[in-house]
N, C-alpha and C positions, 0 to 999 in steps of 0.2 A: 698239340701233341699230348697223350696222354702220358699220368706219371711214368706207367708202367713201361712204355714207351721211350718215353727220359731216361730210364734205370738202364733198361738195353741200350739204347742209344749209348751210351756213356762207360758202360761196362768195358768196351773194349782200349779204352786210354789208360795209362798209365797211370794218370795223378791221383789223389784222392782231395784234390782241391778243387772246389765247384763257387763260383759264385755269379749269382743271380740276380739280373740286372735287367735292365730292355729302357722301355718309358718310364712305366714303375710296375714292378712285379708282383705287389698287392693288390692289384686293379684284378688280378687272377683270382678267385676267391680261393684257386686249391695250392698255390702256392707255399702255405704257412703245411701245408701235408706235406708237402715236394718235399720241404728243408725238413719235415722231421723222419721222413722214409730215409733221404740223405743220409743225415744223423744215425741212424740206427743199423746204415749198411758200413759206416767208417766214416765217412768225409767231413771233410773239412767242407764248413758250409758261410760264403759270405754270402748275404743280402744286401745288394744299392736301392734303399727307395730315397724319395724327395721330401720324408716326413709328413706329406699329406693323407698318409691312411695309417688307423692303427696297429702300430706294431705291437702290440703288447699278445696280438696270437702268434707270433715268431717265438718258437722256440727257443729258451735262453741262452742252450748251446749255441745257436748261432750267432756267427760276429756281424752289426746290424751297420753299417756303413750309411748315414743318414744325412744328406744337404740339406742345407740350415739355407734358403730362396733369400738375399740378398735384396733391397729396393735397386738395382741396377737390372735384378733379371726380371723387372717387375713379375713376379712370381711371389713376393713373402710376403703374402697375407694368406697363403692356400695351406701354411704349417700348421701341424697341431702340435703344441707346445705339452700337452697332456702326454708326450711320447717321450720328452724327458726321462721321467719317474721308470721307463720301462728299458734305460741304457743302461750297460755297465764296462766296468775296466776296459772287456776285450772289445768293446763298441768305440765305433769311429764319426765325429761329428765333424763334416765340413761344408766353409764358407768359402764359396767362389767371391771372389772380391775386384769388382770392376773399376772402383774409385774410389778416395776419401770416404764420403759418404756409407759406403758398406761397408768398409773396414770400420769406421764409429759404430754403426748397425751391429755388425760383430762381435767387434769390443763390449758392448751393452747388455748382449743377450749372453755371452760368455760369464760376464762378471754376475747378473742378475740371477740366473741359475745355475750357476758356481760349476759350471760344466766343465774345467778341467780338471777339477778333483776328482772326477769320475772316469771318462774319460775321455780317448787322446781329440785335440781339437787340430784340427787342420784349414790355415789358412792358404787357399790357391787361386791366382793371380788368373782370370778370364783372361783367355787369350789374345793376343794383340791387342788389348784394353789398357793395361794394365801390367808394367814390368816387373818379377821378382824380385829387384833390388828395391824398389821403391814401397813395398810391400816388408820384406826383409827390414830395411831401414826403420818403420813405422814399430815393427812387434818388436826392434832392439831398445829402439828408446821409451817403448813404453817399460818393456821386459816383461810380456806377456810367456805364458809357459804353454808353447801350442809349436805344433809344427807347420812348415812352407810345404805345401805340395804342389807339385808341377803338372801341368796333363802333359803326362810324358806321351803318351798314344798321338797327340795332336804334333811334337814335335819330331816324332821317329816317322810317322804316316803322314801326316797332313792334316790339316782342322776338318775336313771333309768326308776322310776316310769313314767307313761304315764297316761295322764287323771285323775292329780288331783290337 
């Protein structure tokens, strides 16, 4: 769809909150125009990618919603760690956490690039992997300063659901 297409598309709802998500939404090269046409009609603009493409063409109005790939999704080594330097305050970094193992993972790369001074870090418990208390438990006795989040969509719908 083109953007221009998007904009009509979209004009006729209510919210002026839009966020842009799919596989990963920089894989689109005109994506980083989408959010800034966004930006420029009113909206509120989040971006979900999985950190493997550069964000630093996102617009810094945009709030950049970024997964930190865990060794349980065997996925994290596909990160570029150079997209750090390109987050701030209103930026969201989370770690899906399958086991021990990723939560250490976590823990390492939170502390080593001082990532909750910037901003908010969110630790969320893959689903049926991995319980929120046991999770919960781990960041009270460390006393890490990050937030739990839940796939609330997987629990209102089902882990399966598509497009909601």
């Amino acid at each position: 769809m083109s953007i221009s297409g998007i904009m009509d598309k979209i004009r006729h709802f209510k919210t002026k909150l839009i966020q842009i998500t799919g596989g990963e939404p920089l894989l689109q090269k005109e994506t980083p125009q989408l959010v800034r046409k966004l930006l420029s009609k009113g909206y509120k603009v989040l971006i979900g990618t999985n950190g493997s493409w550069d964000i630093s063409k996102v617009d810094k109005r945009a709030i950049k919603l970024m997964d930190i790939k865990c060794p349980g999704s065997r996925q994290s080594g596909k990160m570029l760690r150079g997209n750090f330097r390109h987050l701030n305050k209103n930026d969201e970094i989370k770690f899906v956490i399958c086991n021990r193992k990723d939560y250490t993972f976590a823990k390492d790369i939170i502390k080593k690039h001082n990532l909750a001074k910037n901003t908010l870090v969110v630790l969320s418990p893959a689903f049926q992997k991995i319980t929120p208390k046991i999770i919960s438990e781990w960041i009270l006795k460390d006393g890490i300063n990050l937030k739990l989040g839940l796939q609330v969509h997987k629990l209102i719908w089902g882990p399966t659901a598509r497009g909601v």
